[in-house]
N, C-alpha and C positions, 0 to 999 in steps of 0.2 A: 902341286905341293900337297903336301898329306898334313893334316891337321891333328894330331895326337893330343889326347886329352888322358894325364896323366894323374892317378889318385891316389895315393901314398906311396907310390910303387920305389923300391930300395933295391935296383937290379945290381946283378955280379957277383963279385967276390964274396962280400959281406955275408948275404944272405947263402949261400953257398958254402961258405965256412962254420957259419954260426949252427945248418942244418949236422954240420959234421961233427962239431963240436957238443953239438946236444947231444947228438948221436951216442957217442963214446961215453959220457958222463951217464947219460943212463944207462948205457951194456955197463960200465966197471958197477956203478949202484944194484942193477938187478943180478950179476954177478954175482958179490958180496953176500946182497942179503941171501940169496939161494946156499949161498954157501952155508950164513950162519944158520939159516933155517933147517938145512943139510945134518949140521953136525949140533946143534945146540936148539931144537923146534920147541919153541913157545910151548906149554901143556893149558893153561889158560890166560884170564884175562890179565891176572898179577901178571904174568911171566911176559904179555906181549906191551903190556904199560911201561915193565921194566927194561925191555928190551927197548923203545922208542922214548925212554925220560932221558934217557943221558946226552947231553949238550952235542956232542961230534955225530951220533945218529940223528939228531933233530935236525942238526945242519947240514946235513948228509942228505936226509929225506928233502929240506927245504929246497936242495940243490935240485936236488932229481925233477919238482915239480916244476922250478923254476925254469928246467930245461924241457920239461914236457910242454908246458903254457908255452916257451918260444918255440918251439921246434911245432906248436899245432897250429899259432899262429903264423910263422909263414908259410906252412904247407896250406893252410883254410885260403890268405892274403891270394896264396897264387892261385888255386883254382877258382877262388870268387872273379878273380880278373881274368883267366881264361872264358870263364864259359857265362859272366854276367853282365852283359852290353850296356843296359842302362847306366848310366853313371849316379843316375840318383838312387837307386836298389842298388846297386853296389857298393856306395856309401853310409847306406842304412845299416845293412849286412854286414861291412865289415865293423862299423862304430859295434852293433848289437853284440860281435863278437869277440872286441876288446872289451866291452861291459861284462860282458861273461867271463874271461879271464882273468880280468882283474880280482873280481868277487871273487873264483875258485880259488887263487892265489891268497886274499884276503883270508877266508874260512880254511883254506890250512895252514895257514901262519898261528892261527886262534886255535886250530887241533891241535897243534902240535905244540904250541909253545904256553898256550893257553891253563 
């Protein structure tokens, strides 16, 4: 009998979907902006304030991060569990690493809406 010890792990679909789903949300976001950067380029700091004040870009940009933080958190989640045996440094590791994303998340919510 194999005794498995399991640590937040969220296997299948879910996480396999949610990597695809980020995926796409930020190509259409860095898309976009390339585009407007393309045809309409900031010249300084007025013009890139003005470009990221308006509500649907703030929400736009919050999206994108929101999908960066999940899409780094389960790619960090899987290789901490492939390659970190200890279950207690694995543990540490990954709480330190949701600590770290939450804050990032926190501090651009207060950039951009701030």
């Amino acid at each position: 009998m194999v005794s498995r010890v399991v640590t937040g792990a969220h296997y299948g679909l879910r996480d396999w979907l949610g990597q695809r789903v980020t995926a796409v949300i930020m190509a259409v976001y860095t898309v976009l902006l390339g585009a407007i950067l393309l045809f309409n380029a900031p010249d300084g700091y007025g013009e890139w304030k003005a470009l990221f004040s308006g509500r649907i870009m703030q929400l736009a940009t919050l999206l994108f991060i929101a999908s960066l933080l999940y899409h780094a958190w389960v790619g960090i989640r899987d290789v901490l569990m492939d390659y970190i045996k200890p279950t207690s440094v694995r543990l540490a590791l990954q709480i330190g690493v949701i600590l770290s994303l939450v804050v990032y998340m926190g501090w651009s919510i207060l950039i951009l809406l701030g």
